[in-house]
C-alpha positions as CSV (number, residue, x, y, z in Angstrom):
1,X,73.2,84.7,91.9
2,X,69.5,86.0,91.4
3,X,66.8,85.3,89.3
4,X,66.2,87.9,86.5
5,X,63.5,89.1,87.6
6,X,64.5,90.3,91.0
7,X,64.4,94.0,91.7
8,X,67.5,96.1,92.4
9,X,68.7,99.1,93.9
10,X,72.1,100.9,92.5
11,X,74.8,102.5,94.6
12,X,77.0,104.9,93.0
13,X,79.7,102.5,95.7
14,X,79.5,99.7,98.1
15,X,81.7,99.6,101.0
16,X,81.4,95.7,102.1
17,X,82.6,95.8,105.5
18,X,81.7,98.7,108.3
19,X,84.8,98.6,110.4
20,X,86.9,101.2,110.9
21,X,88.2,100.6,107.3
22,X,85.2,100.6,105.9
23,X,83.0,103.6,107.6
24,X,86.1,105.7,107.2
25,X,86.1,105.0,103.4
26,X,82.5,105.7,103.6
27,X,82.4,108.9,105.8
28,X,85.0,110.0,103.2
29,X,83.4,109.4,100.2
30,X,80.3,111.4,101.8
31,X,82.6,114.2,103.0
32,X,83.8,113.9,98.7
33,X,80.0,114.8,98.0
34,X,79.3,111.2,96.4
35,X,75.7,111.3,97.0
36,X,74.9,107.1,96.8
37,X,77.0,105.6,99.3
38,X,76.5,101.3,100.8
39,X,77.6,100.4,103.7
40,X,77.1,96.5,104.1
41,X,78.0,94.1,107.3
42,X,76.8,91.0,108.0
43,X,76.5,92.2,111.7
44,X,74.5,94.7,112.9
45,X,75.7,97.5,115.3
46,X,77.2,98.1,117.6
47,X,78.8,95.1,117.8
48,X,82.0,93.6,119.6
49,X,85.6,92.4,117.4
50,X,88.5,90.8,119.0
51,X,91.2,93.0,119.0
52,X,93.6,94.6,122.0
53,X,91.5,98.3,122.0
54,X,95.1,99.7,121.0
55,X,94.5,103.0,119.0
56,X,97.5,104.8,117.9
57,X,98.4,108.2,117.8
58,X,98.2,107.7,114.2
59,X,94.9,107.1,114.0
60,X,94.3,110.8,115.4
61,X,95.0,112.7,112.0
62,X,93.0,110.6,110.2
63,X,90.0,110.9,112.7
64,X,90.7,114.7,112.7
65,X,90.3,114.2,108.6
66,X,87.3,112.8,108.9
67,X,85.6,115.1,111.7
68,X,85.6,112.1,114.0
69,X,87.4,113.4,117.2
70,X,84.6,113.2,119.2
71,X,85.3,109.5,119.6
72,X,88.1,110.5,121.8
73,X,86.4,113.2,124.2
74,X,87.0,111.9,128.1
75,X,89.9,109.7,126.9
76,X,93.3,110.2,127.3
77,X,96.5,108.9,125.8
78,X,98.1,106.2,127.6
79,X,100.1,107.1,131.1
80,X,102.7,104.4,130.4
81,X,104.3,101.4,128.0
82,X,105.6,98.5,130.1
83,X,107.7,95.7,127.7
84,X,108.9,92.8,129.1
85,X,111.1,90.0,127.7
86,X,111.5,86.7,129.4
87,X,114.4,87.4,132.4
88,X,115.5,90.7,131.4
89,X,114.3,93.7,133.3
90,X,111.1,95.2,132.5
91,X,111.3,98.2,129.7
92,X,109.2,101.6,130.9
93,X,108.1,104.8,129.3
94,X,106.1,107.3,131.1
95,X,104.2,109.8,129.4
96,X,102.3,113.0,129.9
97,X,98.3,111.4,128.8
98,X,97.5,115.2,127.9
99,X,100.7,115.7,125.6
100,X,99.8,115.6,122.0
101,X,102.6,114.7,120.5
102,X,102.9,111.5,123.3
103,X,104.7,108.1,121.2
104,X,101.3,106.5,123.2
105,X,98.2,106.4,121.7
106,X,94.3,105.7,123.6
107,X,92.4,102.2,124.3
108,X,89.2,102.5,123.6
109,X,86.5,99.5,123.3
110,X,85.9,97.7,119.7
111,X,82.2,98.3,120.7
112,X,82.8,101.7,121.2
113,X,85.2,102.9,118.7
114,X,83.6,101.3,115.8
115,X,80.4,101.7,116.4
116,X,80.8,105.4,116.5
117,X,82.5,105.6,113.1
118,X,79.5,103.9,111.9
119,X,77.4,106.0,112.9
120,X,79.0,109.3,111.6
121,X,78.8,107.5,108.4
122,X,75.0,106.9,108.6
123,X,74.5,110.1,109.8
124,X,76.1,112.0,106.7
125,X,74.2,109.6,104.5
126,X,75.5,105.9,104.1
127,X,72.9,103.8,103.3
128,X,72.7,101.1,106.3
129,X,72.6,97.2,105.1
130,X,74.4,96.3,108.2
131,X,72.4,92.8,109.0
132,X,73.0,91.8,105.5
133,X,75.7,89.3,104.3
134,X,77.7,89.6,101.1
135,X,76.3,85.9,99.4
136,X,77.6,86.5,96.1
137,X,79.4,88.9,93.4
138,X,79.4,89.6,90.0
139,X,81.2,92.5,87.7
140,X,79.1,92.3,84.3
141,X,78.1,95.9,81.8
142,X,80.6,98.0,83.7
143,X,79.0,97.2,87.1
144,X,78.7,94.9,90.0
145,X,75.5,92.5,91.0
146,X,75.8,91.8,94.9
147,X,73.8,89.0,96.1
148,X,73.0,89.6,99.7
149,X,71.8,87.7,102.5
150,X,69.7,88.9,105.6
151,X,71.6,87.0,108.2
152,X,68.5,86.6,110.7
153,X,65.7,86.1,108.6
154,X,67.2,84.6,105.9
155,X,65.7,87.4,103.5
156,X,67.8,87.7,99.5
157,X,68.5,90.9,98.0
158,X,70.2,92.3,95.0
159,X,71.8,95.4,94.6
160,X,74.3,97.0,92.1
161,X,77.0,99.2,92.7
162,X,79.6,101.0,90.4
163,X,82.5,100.6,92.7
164,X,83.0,97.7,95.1
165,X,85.1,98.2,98.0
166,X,85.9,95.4,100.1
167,X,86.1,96.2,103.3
168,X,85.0,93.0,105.1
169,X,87.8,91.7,107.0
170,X,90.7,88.9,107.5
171,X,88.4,86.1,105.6
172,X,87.0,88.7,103.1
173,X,84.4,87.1,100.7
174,X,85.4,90.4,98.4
175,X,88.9,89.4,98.6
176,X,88.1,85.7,96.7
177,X,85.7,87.0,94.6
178,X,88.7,89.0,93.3
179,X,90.8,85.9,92.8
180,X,93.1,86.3,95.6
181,X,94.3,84.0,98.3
182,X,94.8,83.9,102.0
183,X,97.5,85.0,103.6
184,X,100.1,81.8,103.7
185,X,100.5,80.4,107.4
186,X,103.8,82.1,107.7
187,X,102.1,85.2,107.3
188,X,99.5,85.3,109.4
189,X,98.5,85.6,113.3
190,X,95.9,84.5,115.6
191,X,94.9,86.3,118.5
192,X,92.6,85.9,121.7
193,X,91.6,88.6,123.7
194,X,89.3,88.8,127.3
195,X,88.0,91.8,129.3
196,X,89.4,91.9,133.6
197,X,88.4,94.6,136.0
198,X,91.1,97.3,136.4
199,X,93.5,97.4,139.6
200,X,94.2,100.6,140.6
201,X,95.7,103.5,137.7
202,X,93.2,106.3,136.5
203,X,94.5,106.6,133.2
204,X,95.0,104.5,130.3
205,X,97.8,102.1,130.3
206,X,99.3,99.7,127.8
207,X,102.0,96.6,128.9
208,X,103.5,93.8,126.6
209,X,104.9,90.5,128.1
210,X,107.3,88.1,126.3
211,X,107.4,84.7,128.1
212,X,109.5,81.5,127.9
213,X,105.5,79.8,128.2
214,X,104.2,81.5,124.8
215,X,104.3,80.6,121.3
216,X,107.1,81.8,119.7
217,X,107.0,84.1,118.3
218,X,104.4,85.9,120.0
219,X,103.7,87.9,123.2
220,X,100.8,88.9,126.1
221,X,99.0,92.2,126.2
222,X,97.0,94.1,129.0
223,X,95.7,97.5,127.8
224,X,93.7,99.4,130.7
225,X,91.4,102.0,129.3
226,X,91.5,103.9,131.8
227,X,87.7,103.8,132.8
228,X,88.1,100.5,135.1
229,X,88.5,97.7,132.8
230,X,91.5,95.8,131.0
231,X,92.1,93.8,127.7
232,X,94.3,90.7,127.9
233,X,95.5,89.0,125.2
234,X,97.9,86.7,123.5
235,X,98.7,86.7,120.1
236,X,100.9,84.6,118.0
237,X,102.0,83.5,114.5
238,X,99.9,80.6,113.2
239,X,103.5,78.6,112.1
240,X,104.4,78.9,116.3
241,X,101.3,77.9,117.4
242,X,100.7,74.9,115.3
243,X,99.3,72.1,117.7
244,X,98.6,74.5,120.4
245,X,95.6,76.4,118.9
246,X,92.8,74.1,121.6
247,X,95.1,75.3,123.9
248,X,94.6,79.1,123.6
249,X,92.1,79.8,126.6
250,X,94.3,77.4,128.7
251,X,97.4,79.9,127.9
252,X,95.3,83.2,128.2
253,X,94.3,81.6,131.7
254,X,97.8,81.3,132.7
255,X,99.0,84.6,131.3
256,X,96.2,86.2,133.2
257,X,96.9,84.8,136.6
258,X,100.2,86.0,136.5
259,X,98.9,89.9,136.4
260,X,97.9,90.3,139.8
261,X,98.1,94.3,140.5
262,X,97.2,94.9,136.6
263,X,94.1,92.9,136.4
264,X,91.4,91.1,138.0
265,X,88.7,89.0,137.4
266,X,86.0,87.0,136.0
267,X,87.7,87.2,132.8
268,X,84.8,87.8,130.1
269,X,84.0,88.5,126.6
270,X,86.4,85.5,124.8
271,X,87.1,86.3,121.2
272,X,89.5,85.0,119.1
273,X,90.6,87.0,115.6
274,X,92.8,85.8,112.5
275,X,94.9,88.6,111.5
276,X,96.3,88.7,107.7
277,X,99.9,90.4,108.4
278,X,101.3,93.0,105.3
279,X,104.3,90.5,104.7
280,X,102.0,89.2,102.0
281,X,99.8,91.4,100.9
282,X,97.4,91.0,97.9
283,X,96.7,93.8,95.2
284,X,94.9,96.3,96.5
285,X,93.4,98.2,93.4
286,X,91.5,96.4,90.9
287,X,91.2,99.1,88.6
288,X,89.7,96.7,85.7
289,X,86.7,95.5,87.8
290,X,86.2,98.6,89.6
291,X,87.0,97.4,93.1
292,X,89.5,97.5,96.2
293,X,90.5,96.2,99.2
294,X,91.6,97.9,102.4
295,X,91.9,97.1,106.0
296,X,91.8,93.6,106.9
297,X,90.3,92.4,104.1
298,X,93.4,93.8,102.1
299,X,96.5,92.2,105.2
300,X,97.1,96.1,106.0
301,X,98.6,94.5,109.5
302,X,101.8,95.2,111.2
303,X,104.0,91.8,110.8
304,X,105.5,93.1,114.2
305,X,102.3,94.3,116.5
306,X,99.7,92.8,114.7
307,X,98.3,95.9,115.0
308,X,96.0,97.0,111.9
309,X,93.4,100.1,113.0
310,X,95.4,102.7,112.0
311,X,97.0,101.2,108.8
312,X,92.6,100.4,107.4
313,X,91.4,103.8,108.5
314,X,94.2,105.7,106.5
315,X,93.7,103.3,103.4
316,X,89.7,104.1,103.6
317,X,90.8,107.9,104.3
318,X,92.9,107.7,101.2
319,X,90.7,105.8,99.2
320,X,87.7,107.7,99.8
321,X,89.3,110.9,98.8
322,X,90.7,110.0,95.9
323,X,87.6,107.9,94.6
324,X,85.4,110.9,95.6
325,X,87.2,113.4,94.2
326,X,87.3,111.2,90.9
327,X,83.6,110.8,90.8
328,X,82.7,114.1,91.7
329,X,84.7,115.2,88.7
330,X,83.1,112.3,85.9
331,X,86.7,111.0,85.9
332,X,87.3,107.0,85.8
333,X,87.0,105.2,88.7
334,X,89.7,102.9,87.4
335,X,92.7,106.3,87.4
336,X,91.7,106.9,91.0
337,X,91.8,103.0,92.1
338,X,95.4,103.2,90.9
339,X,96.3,106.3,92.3
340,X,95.1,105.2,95.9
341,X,97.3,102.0,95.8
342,X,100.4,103.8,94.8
343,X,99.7,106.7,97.3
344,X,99.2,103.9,100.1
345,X,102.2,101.5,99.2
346,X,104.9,104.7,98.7
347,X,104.0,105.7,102.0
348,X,104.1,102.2,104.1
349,X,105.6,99.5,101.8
350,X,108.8,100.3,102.9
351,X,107.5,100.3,106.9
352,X,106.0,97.2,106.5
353,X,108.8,95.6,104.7
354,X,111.0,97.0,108.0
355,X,108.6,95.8,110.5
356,X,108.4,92.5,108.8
357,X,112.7,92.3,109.3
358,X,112.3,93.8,113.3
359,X,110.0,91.2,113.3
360,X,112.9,88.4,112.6
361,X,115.7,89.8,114.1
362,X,113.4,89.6,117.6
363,X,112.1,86.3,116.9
364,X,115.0,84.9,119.0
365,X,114.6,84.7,123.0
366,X,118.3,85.8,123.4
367,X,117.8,89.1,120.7
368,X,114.3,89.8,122.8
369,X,116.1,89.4,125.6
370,X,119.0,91.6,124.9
371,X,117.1,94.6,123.5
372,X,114.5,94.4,126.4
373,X,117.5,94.8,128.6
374,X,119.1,97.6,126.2
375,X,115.6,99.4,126.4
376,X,115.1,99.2,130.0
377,X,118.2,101.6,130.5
378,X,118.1,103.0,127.4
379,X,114.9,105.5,127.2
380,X,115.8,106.7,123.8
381,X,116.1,103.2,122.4
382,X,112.7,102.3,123.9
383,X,111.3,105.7,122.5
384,X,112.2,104.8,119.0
385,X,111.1,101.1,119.4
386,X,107.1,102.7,120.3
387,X,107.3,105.3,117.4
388,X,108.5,102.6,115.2
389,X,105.4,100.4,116.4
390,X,103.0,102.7,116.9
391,X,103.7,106.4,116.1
392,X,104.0,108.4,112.8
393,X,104.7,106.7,109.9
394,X,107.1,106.6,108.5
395,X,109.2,107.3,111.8
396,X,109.8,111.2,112.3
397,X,114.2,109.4,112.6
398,X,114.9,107.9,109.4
399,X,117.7,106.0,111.3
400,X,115.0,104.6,113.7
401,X,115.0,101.0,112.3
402,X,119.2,101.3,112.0
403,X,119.0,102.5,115.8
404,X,116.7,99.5,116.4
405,X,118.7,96.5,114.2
406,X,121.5,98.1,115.6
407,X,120.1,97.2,119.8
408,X,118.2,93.8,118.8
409,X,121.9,92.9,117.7
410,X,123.6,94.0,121.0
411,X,125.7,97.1,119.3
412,X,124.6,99.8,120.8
């Protein structure tokens, strides 16, 4: 840690982590009225994260929660969803991009996007130690002693903090200092992502490929954003791509030559991402040390989409109102720790349990095959399989996943 001597500075919390997770803890917490608020990344802003630009429609209510919708002004939703699965006919959905209650959501730029929340939170009075890096923790008299690191200079610092949040992503140094593990191999992702020049389209546009030439399971992405450029991806489970992980440019190479009329290059901007999935999640209150997790740091990603904006930002929402509203009050961080974890896991458990079964029954190229053919002349089937993805949660159907099992199956 640090020698005794070393000076400190107390936050009344410290959010470790300044992603969408952790500035939308942090801008709630400020909107709470806690006064002394951290926000700690190793990176300074704005800065770039691999990841397919995908925000869901979910993500919307929360933003309007936290007075963030300007993030979306010039934007909007998606046009059109485009699946396809192997040899079976191509899956569409069109969509009105001004309709609010589209299944679609918006892409929108890591760069962008986060570095806006960021900013909010700054701007409403987060402290900024973005450039610092979390070096070492300890909980001791009630409180925590973070050792941080300035990651160009080198520079030590010590704060203290009543609550730690950890916010600080899929290889969270919070999450061991906690005593928790990584997510097994079986339960977690990788992901590589590149930036194309648009063809054609004005709006916003999202299409997911499933190929005999990919890990499986696992699938290609290319989101337009509707302002002339395209995200192209491949993500996979780390068991199917055991052996193959040099070999991820090679197949994002492949998978983008074959989009000619979607995309064009160079291809820029490389990035690869680990992504925890919420098939084995670790505890996410730690009302005994006065700490959680959330967002990546905590596996809050879709076992089926790998999809994980939408799932952090409600868990910082959540957590930040219920931690403010505690400490506003004089009431134990520890009740309101608690409270946030059961309030998250009654409201998505179940869904990420479901997604996690989807996830299997779709795993086989003759299932994928079959529903992808169902879908393509089934709209309502298709309609139900992008709410189930990326829509309200839970689904607005309760017979959504039944509908779903029931077409990955060949039944309906």
């Amino acid at each position: 840690m640090t020698t005794s001597n070393q000076r400190s500075e107390h936050f009344t919390v410290a959010v470790v982590g300044a992603g969408p997770a952790g500035a939308s803890c942090a801008n709630a917490l400020l909107i709470a009225g806690v006064q002394s608020v951290a926000l700690v990344d190793r990176a300074a802003f704005p800065r770039d994260k691999s990841c397919g630009d995908g925000i869901g429609p979910g993500v919307v209510p929360v933003l309007e929660a936290l007075d963030l919708t300007d993030v979306l002004k010039g934007r909007g939703r998606a046009a059109n969803i485009t699946l396809s699965a192997y040899q079976a006919p191509p899956a569409v959905l069109d969509t009105d991009p001004a309709d609010p209650d589209s299944v679609l959501g918006y892409v929108i730029p890591r760069l962008e996007f986060d570095d806006t929340l960021f900013r909010a939170a700054i701007a409403r009075g987060a402290n900024d130690l973005t450039g610092w890096s979390l070096s070492g923790a300890e909980y001791t008299q009630s409180r925590w002693r973070l050792s941080l690191k300035n990651t160009d200079s080198g520079e030590n610092r010590l704060i203290t903090t009543d609550v730690l949040i950890g916010a600080d992503g899929a290889r969270s140094r919070v999450r061991r200092v906690l005593g928790q593990p990584f997510n097994a191999a079986a339960h977690t992702g990788i992901a590589i992502r590149s930036y194309g020049d648009a063809v054609g389209g004005a709006h916003a546009a999202v299409r997911f490929d499933i190929r005999e030439d990919f890990p499986r399971p696992g699938y290609g992405w290319a989101f337009a954003d509707g302002k002339g450029h395209t995200n192209v991806g491949i993500g996979a489970f780390a068991t199917s791509f055991r052996g193959e992980h040099e070999k991820l440019d090679a197949l994002l190479a492949r998978y983008s030559a074959t989009l000619e009329g979607v995309v064009s290059g160079p291809f820029r901007k490389h990035w690869t991402a680990i992504l925890p999935l919420a098939s084995q999640m670790p505890p996410l209150a730690y009302p005994d040390n006065h700490a959680a997790l959330i967002g990546d740091a905590a596996s809050m990603i879709n076992p089926l989409t790998g999809e994980g904006i939408f799932y952090g930002m409600l868990a910082g929402l959540w957590l930040g109102e219920e931690l403010g509203a505690a400490l506003q009050k004089g009431a134990r961080p520890s009740d309101a720790l608690s409270a946030f974890e059961q309030r998250f896991m009654a409201y998505l458990g179940r869904h990420f349990r479901e997604t996690y079964l989807l996830r299997v029954l779709l795993s086989a190229p003759a299932t994928m095959s079959l529903f992808c053919r169902i879908a393509s002349r089934s709209p309502h089937t298709f309609r139900n399989f992008i709410e189930f993805m990326f829509g309200p949660v839970p689904p607005r159907r309760p017979q959504t996943l039944v509908h779903l099992a029931m077409a990955a199956i060949g039944l309906r």
